[in-house]
C-alpha positions in Angstrom: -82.5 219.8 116.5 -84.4 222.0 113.9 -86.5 224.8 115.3 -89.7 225.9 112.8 -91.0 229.0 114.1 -94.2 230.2 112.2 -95.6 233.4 112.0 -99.1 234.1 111.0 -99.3 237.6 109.9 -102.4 239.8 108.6 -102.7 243.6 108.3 -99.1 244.3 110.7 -97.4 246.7 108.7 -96.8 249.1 112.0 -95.1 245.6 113.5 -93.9 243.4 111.0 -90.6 244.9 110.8 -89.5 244.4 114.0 -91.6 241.3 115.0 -89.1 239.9 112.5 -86.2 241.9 114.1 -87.0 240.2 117.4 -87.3 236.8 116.2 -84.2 236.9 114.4 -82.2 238.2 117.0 -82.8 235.6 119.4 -79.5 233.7 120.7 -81.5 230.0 120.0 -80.0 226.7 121.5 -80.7 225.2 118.1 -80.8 225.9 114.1 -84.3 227.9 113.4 -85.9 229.1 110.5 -88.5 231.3 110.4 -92.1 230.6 108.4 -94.0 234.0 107.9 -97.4 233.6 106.2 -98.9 236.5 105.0 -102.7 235.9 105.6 -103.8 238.4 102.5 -102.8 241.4 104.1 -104.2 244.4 102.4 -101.9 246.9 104.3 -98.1 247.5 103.3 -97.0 244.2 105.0 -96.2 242.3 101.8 -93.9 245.1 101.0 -92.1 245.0 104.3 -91.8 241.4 104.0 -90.5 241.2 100.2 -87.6 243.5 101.6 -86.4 241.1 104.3 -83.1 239.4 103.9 -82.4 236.6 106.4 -81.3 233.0 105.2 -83.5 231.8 107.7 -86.6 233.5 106.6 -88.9 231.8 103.9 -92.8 234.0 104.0 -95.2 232.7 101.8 -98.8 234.4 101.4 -102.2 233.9 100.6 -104.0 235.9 98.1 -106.9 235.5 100.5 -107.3 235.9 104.2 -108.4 232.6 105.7 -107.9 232.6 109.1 -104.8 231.8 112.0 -105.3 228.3 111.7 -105.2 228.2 108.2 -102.4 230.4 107.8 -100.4 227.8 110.5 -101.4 224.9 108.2 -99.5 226.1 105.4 -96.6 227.4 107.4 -96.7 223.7 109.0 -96.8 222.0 106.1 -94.0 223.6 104.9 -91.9 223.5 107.9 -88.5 221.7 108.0 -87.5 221.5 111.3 -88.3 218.7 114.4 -90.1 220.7 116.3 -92.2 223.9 115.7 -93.8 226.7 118.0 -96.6 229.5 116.7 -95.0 233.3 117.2 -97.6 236.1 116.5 -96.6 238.6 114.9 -98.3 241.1 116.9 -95.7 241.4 119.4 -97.5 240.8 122.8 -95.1 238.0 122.9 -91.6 238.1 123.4 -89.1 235.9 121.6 -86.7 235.6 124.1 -88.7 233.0 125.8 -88.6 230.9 123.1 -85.1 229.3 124.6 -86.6 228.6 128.2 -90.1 226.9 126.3 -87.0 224.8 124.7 -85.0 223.9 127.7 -87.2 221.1 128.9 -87.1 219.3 125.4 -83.2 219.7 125.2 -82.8 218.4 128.7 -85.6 215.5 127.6 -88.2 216.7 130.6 -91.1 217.5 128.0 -92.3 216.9 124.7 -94.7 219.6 124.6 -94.4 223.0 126.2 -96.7 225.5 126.6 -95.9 229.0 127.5 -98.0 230.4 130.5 -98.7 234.0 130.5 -99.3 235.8 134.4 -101.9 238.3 133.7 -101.2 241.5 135.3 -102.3 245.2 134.9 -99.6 246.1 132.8 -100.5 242.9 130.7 -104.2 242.5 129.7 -105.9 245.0 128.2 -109.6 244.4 129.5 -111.0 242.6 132.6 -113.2 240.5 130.2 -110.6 239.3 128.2 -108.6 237.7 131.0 -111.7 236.0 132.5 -112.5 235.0 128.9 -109.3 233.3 128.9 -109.7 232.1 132.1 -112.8 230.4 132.0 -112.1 228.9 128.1 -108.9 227.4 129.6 -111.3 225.9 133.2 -113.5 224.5 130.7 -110.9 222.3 129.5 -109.4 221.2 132.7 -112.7 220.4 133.7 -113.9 218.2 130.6 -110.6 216.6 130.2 -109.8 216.5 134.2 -106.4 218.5 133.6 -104.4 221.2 135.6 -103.1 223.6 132.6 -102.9 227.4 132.9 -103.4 229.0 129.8 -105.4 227.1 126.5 -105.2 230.0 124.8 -101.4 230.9 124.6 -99.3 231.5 121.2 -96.7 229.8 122.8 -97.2 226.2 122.2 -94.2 223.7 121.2 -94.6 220.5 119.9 -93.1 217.8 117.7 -94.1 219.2 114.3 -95.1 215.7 112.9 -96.8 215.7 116.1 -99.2 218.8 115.2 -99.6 217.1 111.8 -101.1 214.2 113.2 -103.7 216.0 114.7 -105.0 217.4 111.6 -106.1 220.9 113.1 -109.4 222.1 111.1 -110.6 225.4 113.0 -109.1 228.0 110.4 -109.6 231.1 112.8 -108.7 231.7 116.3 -110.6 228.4 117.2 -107.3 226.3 116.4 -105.9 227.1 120.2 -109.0 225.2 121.7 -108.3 222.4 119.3 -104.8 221.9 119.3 -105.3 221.8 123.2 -108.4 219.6 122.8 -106.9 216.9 120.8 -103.7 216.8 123.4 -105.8 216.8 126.1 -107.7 213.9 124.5 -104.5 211.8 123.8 -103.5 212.7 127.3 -100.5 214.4 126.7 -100.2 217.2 129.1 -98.6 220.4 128.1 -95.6 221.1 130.6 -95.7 225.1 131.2 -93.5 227.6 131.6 -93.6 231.1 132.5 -93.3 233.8 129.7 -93.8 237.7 129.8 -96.9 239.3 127.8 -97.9 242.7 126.8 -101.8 242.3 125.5 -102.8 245.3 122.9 -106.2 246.7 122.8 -108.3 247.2 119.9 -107.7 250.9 119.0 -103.8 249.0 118.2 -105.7 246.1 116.0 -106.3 243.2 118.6 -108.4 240.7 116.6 -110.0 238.3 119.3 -113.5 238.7 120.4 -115.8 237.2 122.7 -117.3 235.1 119.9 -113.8 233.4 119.6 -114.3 232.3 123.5 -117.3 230.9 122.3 -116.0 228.9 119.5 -113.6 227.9 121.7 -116.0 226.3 124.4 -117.9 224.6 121.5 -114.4 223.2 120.3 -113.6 222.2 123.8 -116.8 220.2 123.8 -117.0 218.3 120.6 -113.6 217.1 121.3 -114.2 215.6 124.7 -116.9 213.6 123.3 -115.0 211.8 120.2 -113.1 208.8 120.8 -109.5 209.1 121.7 -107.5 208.0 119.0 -106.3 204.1 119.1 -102.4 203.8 119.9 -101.4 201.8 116.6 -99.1 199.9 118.6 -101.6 198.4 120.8 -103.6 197.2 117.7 
């Protein structure tokens, strides 16, 4: 098995450098490659990412910022590998998790694994934003009458011909809510797994804001009410 591991990137010229460092460094289970979109930064990230030298590194950019879930569109459609999982490059997550989110696909237990972050003091940066989290990820368990722990993680691992079929449209931070929407919908539950996470505040360039949450619950509700999508096979 293939791993594709994409990395949206805008404006991260203080982390760049050793968000690749970290992914690259990883002892995988499998073969990766690493897909870094540059999102139009207008910082020195570019440069940083012109001098990289990796075999398994390919970046491609964007002469224009369009959003996260744009930026994983094109490192989707471009991906080679099986399966694929979203690393920011912002590096509140760590990439030595990425074997144990892997583990339960290898040893055939899952098919799509969501890593579950444990807020604690010395992870979150604000009160609000983990019961902004919180209540996003309720919503959904409520409308689609699941158990999962955290919608709003990078961390999600999925067949990549799997996240193509569910032609994700959100092109900003909204594409978390809809990924988890349209599984939800299908009723394929995201097995979870534990993972370690260091949240950034603003004054170090944390993007999300409340109005994302509310995206998110808007997301969360147009997708319960479509129709789940007909198994061909059943046709």
């Amino acid at each position: 098995m293939k791993l594709s591991i994409l990395m949206p990137v805008y404006n991260e010229e203080e982390r760049i450098a050793d968000a690749l460092k970290q992914a690259l460094a990883v002892d995988y289970p499998c073969e990766i490659e690493l897909v870094v979109v540059d999102d139009g930064s207008r910082d020195g990230t570019g440069e940083i990412l012109g001098r990289a030298d990796d075999a398994r590194l390919r970046v491609i950019t964007h002469q224009r910022n369009a959003g996260k879930g744009a930026a994983i569109k094109t490192a989707v459609d471009s991906a080679e590998g099986e399966y694929m999982v979203i690393l920011d490059a912002d590096l509140e997550y760590d990439p030595q998790d990425i074997p144990r989110l892997l583990d339960p696909v290898l040893d055939g237990r899952a098919t799509v694994v969501y890593g579950n972050r444990t807020f604690g003091s010395h992870s979150a940066y604000s009160f609000w934003y983990v019961m902004g989290n919180k209540g996003v990820t309720m919503a959904a368990n409520v409308l689609f009458n699941s158990y999962i722990g955290d919608l709003e993680t990078c961390f999600k691992l999925m067949p990549v011909e799997l996240y193509r079929s569910l032609d994700v449209r959100s092109r900003g931070f909204g594409m978390e809510a809809e990924v988890t929407g349209k599984l939800l919908r299908r009723r394929i539950r995201p097995y979870e797994v534990p993972i370690s996470y260091r949240a950034r505040g603003r004054e170090e360039g944390k993007k999300i804001t409340w109005k994302d949450g509310v995206e998110a619950l808007w997301i969360l509700g147009r997708e319960r009410t479509r129709r789940r999508p007909v198994d061909p096979a059943r046709r």
